[in-house]
Structures are given as C-alpha cells and as structure tokens.
C-alpha positions in Angstrom: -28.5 1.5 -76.8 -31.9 3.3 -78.2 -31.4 5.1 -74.7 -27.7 6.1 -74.6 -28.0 7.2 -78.0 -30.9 9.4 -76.7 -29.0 10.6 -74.0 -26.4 11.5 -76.1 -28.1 13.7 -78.6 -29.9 15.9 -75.2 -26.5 16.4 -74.7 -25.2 17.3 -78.1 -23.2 21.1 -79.3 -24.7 23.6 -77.6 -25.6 26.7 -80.2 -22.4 27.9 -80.1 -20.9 24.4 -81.5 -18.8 23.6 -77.9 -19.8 20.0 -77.1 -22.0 20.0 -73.9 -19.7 19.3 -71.1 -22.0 19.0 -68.1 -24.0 16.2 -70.4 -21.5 14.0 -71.1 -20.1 13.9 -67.6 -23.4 12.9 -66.3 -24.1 10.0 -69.2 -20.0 8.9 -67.9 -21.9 8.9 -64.2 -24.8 7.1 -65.0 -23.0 4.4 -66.9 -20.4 3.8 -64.9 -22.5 4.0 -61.5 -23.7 0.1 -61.1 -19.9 -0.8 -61.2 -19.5 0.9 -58.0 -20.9 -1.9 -55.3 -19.3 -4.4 -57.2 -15.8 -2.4 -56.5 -16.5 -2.3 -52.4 -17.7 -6.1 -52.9 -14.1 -6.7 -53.9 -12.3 -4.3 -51.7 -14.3 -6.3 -48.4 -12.9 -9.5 -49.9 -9.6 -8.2 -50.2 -9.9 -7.7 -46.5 -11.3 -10.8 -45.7 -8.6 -12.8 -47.7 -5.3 -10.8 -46.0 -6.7 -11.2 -42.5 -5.2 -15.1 -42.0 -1.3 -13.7 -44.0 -1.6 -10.6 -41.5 -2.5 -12.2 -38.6 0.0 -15.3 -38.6 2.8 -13.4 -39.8 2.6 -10.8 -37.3 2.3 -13.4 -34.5 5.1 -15.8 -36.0 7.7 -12.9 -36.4 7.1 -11.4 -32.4 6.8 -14.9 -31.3 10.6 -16.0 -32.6 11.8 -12.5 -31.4 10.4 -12.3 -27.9 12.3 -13.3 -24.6 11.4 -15.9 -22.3 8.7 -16.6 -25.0 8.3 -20.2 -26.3 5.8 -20.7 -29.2 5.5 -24.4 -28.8 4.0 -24.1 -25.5 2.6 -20.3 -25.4 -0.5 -19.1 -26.6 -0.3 -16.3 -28.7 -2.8 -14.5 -26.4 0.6 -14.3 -24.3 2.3 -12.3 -26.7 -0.2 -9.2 -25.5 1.7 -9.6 -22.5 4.9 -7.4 -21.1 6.3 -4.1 -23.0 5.7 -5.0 -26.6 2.3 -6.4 -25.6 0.7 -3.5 -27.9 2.3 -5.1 -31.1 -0.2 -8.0 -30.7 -3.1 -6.0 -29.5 -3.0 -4.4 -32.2 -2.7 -7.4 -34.6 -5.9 -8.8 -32.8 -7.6 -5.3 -33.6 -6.4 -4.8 -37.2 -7.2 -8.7 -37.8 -10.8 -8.4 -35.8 -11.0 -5.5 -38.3 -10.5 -7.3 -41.9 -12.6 -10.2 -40.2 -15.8 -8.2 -40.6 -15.0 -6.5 -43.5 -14.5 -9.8 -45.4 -17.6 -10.8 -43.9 -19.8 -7.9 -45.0 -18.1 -9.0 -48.8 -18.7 -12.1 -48.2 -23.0 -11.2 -47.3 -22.8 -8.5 -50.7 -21.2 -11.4 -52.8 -23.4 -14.4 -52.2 -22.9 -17.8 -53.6 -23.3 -21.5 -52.1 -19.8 -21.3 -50.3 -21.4 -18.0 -48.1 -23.7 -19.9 -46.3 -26.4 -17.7 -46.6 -26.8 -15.1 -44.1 -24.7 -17.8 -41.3 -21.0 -17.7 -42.4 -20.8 -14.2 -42.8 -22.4 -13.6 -39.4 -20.1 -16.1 -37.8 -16.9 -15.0 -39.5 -18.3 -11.0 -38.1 -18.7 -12.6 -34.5 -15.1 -14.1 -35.2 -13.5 -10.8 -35.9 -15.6 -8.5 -33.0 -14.0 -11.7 -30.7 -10.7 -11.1 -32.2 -10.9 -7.3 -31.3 -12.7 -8.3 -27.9 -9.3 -9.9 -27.0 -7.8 -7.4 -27.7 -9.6 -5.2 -25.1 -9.2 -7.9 -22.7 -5.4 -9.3 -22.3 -5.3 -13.0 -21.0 -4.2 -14.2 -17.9 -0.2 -15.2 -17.6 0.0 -19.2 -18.3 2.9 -21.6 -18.7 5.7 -19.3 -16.9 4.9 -16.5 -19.3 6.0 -13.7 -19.0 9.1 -15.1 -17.2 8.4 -15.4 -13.3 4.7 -16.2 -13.7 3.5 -19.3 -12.4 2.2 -21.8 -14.9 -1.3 -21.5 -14.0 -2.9 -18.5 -12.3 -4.6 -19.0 -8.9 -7.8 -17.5 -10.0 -8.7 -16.0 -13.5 -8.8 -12.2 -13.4 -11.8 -10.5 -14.7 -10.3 -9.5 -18.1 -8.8 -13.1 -18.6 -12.1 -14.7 -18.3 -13.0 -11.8 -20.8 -10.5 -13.2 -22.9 -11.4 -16.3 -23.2 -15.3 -15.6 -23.7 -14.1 -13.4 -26.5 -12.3 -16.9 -28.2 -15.1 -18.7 -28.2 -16.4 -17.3 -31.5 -12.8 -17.9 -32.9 -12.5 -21.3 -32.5 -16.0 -22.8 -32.1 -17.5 -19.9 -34.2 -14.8 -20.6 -37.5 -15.6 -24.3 -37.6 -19.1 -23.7 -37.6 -18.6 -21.5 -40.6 -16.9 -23.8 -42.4 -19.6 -26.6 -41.6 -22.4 -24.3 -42.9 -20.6 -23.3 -45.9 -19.5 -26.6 -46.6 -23.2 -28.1 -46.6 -24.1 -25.4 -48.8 -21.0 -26.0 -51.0 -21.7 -29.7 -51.1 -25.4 -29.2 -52.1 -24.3 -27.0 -55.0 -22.1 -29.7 -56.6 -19.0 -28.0 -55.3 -18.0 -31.4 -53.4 -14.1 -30.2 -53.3 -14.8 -27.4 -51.7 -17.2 -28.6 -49.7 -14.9 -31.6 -48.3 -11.8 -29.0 -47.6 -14.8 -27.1 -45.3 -15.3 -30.4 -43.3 -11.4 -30.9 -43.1 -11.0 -27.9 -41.7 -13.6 -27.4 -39.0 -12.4 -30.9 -37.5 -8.9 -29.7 -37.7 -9.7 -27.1 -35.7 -11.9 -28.4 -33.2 -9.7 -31.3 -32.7 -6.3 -29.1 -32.3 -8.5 -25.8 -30.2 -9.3 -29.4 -27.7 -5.5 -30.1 -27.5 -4.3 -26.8 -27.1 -6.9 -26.2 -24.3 -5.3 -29.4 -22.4 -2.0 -28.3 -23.1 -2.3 -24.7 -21.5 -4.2 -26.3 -18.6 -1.0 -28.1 -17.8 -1.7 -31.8 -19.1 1.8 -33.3 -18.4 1.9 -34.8 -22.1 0.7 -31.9 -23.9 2.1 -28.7 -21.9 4.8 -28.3 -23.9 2.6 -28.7 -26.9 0.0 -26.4 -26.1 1.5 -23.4 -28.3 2.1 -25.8 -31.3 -1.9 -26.7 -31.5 -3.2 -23.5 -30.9 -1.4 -22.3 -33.9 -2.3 -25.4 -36.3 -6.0 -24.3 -35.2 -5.5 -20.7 -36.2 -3.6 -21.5 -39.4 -6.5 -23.7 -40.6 -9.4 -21.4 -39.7 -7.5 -18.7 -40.9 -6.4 -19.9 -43.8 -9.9 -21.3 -44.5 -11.0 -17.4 -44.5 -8.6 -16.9 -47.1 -9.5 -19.8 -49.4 -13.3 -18.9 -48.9 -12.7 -15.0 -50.1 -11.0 -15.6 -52.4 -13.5 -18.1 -54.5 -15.7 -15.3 -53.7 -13.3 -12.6 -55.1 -12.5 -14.3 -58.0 -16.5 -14.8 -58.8 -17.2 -11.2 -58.1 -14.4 -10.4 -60.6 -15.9 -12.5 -63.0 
C-alpha cells in the first residue's frame, strides 16, 4: 500500500493543477499487469474444455446427414471421405487445434489432476494426432463410401498415416487419464481420481472393439462405428471434465 500510495503522489497535479495523466495510466498498467497470464490460463482452458462438445457434435450431425453413411458400423475417419469430406477435416484440424491449447492451460494451471508435465504433453500429442489425420484421410472400410469394398486390398500410404496419427488419440488419452488419476488419487481427490481410471479402461476396452469391428469380425462389424464413438465420447469428455476443474481453480 506504502508503495501505491508512493506511486500515486510522483504522479500527483502537475504545476498547473491538471492531474498527471500519463502517471496514473501507468500505476492502472502496473496493477493490473499480473492478472494478464491468469486471463490466457483461462482462455487455453476454455479451449481445452469445448474441444470434446465441438468435435462430437460436428461428427454426430454429418454422420446422421450423410448418404450411404452408417454410424454404427463407420468410423468417423470415414466421414473425411467423398465431397463433404472437408467438413470433417476440418473438425479434426479445429479439434487438433483446441487439443493443444487446453493442454498448454492445462501445463500454465498446474494442480494434482495435470499430471505434471505428462497429461499436458499427452493431451498436445493427442491434438497434433488429431490434426495429423486430418492431413492424412483413411483408407475406405466397411462399404464406405458406397461401392468400396469392406476392406481395402493393401493400405495406402496416407491410410497407414492415418492410423499412426490415432495412436496418440486412443492409447495417448487413456494414458493421460491414468497419470492424472494417480496424481489425483495421491492428492486426496479419490473421485476424481476413480472417474480417471473409469475412463482410460472405457476407452481402451471400446478403441479394442472398434478395431475388431472395422477389421470385419463377423460379430462386431456392424458394431464397429458404435465403439469407436463410446471411446471418443469418454476420452473426450474426460478433456472436458479435466479443464474444467482446472478452470474453475484458476478462476478461483
């Protein structure tokens, strides 16, 4: 206080009585500087929380609207595929995009749910996958688009691409959520740190499913589409739930 009041007398009525303009704009700067990082804290978890919403609505909406399209046994991958393949590329990019900035918030913010310096790097690999995809379409599977076969002969350079790009997705996500919920549990958070566990076996165990389903298994072909989007749905949710904790701590 001893300080601002200092401040504020250097900056008094100049001779002519006019109060001293240029001073008090810089006290205003000085105090009001510190806030700043905390503001693009926020704004990066803001990001990181509307990536999941953005992401699974964009998908759900072209998915129910497409021809030929069937989300219980496509991927979503697929929906990059034909004429209005760009409206999913770019939900991968923008999606791939809000990934890493939740997960540079999530490295400014801290706290036991972070993980330290390992969820925010695995939720970043998770989004530059996301965007990877993006760059590289997927091969045609299950008779998508219409007059495809159901499996391609060989994989095509960008749809071995593709699926290289997933693998931070759906192994990289539950890892997250394991690392965060450790750090969680340790901290006493032992909701939290359960919902963590929940959801990186959710996802492992549906990403397995979905992977025999879109290889064809006779049982799960049809089935395929359906566990590939439980999968997303929990990692991506998970995103959500974990920015948000963060969020609301920053705001505090």
């Amino acid at each position: 206080m001893s300080r601002l009041l200092s401040s504020a007398a250097c900056c008094g009525p100049p001779s002519g009585g006019e109060p001293g303009t240029a001073g008090y704009a810089s006290l205003v700067t000085g105090i009001s500087r510190p806030a700043a990082p905390q503001a693009w804290t926020r704004g990066l978890l803001r990001c990181g929380a509307a990536a999941g919403p953005v992401f699974v609505a964009v998908f759900l909406v072209e998915g129910a609207g497409r021809d030929g399209y069937r989300p219980l046994r496509h991927p979503v991958s697929s929906l990059a595929l034909g004429p209005r393949g760009w409206i999913q590329t770019a939900n991968f990019v923008v999606a791939g995009t809000l990934f890493v900035a939740g997960a540079a918030g999530l490295a400014r913010a801290g706290g036991p749910a972070a993980g330290g310096r390992a969820v925010p790097a695995l939720i970043g690999a998770a989004g530059a996958g996301l965007i990877g995809a993006a760059v590289f379409p997927t091969d045609p599977v299950g008779g998508y688009p219409p007059g495809t076969p159901d499996m391609p002969g060989a994989f095509s350079r960008s749809g071995t691409a593709h699926n290289l790009a997933a693998v931070p997705v759906f192994l990289g996500l539950p890892a997250a959520a394991v690392a965060s919920g450790c750090r969680s549990w340790r901290a006493g958070q032992r909701g939290f740190g359960r919902y963590c566990a929940g959801t990186a076996a959710m996802m492992l165990t549906t990403t397995g499913l979905a992977g025999a389903g879109f290889s064809q298994s006779p049982r799960l072909a049809n089935l395929g589409g359906l566990f590939q989007r439980a999968s997303i749905i929990a990692g991506f949710g998970w995103l959500t739930a974990l920015c948000a904790r963060a969020l609301r701590r920053a705001s505090g």
